[in-house]
C-alpha positions as CSV (number, residue, x, y, z in Angstrom):
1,X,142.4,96.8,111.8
2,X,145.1,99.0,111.1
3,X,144.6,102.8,109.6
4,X,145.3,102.3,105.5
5,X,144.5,98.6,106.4
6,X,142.6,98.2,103.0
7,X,145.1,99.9,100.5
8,X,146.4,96.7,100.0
9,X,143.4,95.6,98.4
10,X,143.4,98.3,95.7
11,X,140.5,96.2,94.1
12,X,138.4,95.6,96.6
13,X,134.4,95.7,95.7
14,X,132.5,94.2,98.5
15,X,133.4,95.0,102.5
16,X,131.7,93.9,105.7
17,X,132.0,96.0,108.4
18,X,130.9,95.2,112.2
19,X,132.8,98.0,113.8
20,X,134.5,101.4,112.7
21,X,138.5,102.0,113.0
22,X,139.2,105.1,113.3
23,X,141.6,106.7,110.0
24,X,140.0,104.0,107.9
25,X,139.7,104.5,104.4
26,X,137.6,102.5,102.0
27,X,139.0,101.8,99.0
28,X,138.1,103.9,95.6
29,X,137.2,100.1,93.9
30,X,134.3,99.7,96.5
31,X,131.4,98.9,94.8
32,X,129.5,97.3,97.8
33,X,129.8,97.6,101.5
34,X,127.6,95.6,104.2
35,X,127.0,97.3,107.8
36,X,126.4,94.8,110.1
37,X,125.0,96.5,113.6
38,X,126.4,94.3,116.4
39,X,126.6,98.1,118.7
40,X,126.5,102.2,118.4
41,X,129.8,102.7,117.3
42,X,129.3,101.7,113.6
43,X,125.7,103.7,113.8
44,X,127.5,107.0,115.6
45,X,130.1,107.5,112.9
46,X,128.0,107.7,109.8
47,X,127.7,109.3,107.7
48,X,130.5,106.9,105.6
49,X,132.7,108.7,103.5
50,X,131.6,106.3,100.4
51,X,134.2,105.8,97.2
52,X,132.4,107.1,94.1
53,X,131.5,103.7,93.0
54,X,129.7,102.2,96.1
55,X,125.8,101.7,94.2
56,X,124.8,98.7,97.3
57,X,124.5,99.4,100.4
58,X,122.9,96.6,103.3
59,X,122.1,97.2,106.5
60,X,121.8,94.4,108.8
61,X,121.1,94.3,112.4
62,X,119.6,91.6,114.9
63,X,121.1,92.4,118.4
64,X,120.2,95.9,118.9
65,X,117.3,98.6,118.7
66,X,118.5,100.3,115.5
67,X,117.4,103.7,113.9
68,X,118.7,104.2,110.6
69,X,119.6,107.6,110.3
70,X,119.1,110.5,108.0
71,X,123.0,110.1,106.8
72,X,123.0,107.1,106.2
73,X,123.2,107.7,102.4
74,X,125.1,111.1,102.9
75,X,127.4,111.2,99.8
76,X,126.4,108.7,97.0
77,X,126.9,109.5,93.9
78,X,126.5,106.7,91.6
79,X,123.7,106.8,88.9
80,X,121.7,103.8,90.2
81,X,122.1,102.4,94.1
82,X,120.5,99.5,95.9
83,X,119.3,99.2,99.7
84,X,119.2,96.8,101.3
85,X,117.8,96.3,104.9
86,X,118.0,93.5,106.9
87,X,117.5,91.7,110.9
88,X,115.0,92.1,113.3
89,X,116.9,95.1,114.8
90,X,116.4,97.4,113.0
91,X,112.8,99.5,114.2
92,X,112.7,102.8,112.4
93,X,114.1,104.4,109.5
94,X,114.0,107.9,109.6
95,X,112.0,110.0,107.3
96,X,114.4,111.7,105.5
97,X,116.6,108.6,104.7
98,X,116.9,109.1,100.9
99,X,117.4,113.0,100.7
100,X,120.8,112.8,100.0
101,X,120.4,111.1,97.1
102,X,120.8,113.7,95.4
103,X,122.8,112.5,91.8
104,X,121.2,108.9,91.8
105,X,118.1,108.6,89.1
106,X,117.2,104.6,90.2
107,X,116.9,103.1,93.3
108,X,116.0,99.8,94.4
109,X,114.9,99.0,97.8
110,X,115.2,95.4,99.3
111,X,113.6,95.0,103.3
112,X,113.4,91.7,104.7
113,X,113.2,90.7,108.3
114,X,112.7,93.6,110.2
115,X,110.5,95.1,112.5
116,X,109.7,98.2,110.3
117,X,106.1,99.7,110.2
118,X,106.5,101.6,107.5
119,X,109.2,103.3,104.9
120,X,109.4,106.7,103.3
121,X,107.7,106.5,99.8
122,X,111.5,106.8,97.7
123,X,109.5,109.0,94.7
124,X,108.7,111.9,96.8
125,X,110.8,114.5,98.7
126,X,111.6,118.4,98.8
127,X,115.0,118.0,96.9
128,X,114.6,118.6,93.0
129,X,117.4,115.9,92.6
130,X,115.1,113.2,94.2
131,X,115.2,110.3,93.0
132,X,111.8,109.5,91.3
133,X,112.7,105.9,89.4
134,X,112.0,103.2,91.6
135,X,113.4,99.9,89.9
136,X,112.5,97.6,92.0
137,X,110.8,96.5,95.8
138,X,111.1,93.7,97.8
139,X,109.7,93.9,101.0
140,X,108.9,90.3,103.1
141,X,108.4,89.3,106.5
142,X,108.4,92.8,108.1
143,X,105.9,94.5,110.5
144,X,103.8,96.7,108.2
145,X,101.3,98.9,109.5
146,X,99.1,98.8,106.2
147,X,98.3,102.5,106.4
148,X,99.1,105.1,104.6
149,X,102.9,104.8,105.8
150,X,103.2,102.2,103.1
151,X,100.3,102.6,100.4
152,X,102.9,104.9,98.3
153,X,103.4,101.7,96.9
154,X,99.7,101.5,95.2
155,X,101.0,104.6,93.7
156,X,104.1,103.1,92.3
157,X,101.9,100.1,91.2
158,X,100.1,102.4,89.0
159,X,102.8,104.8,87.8
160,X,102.7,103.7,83.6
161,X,106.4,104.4,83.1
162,X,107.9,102.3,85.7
163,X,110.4,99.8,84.6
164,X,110.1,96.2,84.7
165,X,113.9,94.9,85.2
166,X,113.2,91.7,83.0
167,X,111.1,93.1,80.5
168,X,110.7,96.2,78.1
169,X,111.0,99.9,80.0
170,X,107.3,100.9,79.6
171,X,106.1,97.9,81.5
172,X,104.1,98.7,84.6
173,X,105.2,96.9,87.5
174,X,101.7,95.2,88.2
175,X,102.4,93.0,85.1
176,X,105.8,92.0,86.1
177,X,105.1,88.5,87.7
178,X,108.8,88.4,90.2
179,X,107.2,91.9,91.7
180,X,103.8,91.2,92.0
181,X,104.8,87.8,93.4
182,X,106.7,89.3,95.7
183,X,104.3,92.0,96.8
184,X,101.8,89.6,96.9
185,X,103.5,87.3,100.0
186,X,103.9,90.5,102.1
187,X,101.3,90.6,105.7
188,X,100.4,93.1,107.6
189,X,101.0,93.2,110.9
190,X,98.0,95.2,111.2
191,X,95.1,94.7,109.9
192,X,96.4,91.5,111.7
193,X,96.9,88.4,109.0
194,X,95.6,90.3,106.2
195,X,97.5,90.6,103.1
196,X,99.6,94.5,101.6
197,X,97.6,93.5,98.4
198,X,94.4,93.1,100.0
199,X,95.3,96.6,102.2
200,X,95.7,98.2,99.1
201,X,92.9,97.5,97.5
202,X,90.1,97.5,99.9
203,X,90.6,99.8,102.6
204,X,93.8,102.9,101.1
205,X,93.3,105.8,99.7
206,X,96.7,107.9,99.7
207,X,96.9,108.6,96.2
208,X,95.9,112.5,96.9
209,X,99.8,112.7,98.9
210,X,101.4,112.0,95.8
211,X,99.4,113.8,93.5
212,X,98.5,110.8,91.5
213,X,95.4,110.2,89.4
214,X,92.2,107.4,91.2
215,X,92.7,104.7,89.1
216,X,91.0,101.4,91.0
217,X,93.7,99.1,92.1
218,X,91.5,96.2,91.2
219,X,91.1,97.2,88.0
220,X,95.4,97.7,87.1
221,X,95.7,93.7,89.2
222,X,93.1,92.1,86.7
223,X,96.1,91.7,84.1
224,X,98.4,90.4,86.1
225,X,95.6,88.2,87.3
226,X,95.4,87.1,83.8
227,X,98.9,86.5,83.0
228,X,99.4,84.4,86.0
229,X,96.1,81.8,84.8
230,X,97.5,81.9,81.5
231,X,101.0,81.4,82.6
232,X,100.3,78.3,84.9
233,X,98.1,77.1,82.0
């Protein structure tokens, strides 16, 4: 690909890259922009100079032993941004992954297939600009360690101003039936066969790290018990 390749596509809003050219330029347009790890050379030149609209960024990998790093994010700037992370590949993400987040208020965070053992909890972090709205988590057929490297998500769970995206803003996520479901399907890899849900419930306690309040987790999943009888009813 030529240098200036893409400035005839003035309206470009979704790009695939494999490899980096050196002089390229992504288009101001771009809301999207997939990184598909095939070798180092994509990986050693981020951090991405991303256009001011870019809000979704994948990651996908299968061939290689990926850590994403620290910059991955460096300079996003839209209000609300999606991650997505994807392929068998990728083994570690590092901590401070979502630092430079620094203008977005929501994020969501899609990781499917992967051999991740855990993922930084997205609410917490040193910078005041943080962002602290999770809107969203998918997170299947990974290789979670059902520690305390992901029980921030009983937190989230039982945060009461959480946003459903299909229903009304003060919804908390445990009664939004497309999350729980999801949540719900995800295994650990160890405790071997059991269930996140089951983790989170019976054996977690990392509510003091976030500074939340003990509220049983069995207690917030009796509603959503209830709406799924009542829903299948």
């Amino acid at each position: 690909m030529k240098t200036g390749a893409l400035e005839i596509l003035p309206g470009l809003q979704d790009l695939r890259l494999s490899r980096w050219y050196p002089g390229l330029q992504l288009p101001a347009s771009l809301e999207a922009i997939t990184l598909d790890i095939r070798d180092s050379d994509l990986i050693s030149h981020i951090p991405i100079s991303f256009p001011f609209k870019t809000n979704r960024i994948r990651v996908h990998g299968n061939q290689h032993s990926i850590t994403i790093p620290s910059s991955l994010l460096q300079g996003i700037s839209s209000r609300e941004v999606t991650l997505e992370i994807r392929g068998g590949g990728v083994n570690r993400v590092e901590r401070d992954v979502l630092e430079s987040l620094t203008w977005v208020h929501g994020l969501r965070v899609e990781i499917q297939g992967t051999n991740l053992t855990s993922f930084p909890d997205p609410r917490s972090s040193s910078s005041s600009h943080h962002p602290h709205r999770l809107l969203h988590l998918r997170i299947p057929d990974n290789k979670w360690i059902c520690d305390c490297g992901i029980g921030w998500v009983e937190g989230w769970l039982t945060e009461s101003e959480q946003p459903c995206e299909s229903m009304k803003k003060e919804v908390l996520p445990i009664r939004c039936p497309e999350v729980m479901e999801s949540l719900r399907e995800v295994k650990c890899r160890s405790p071997v066969r059991e269930s996140l849900m089951s983790a989170l419930n019976r054996r977690l306690d990392c509510h003091s790290s976030a500074s939340l309040p003990l509220i049983p987790f069995a207690t917030l999943l009796a509603p959503a018990v209830l709406y799924w009888i009542w829903a299948g009813s």
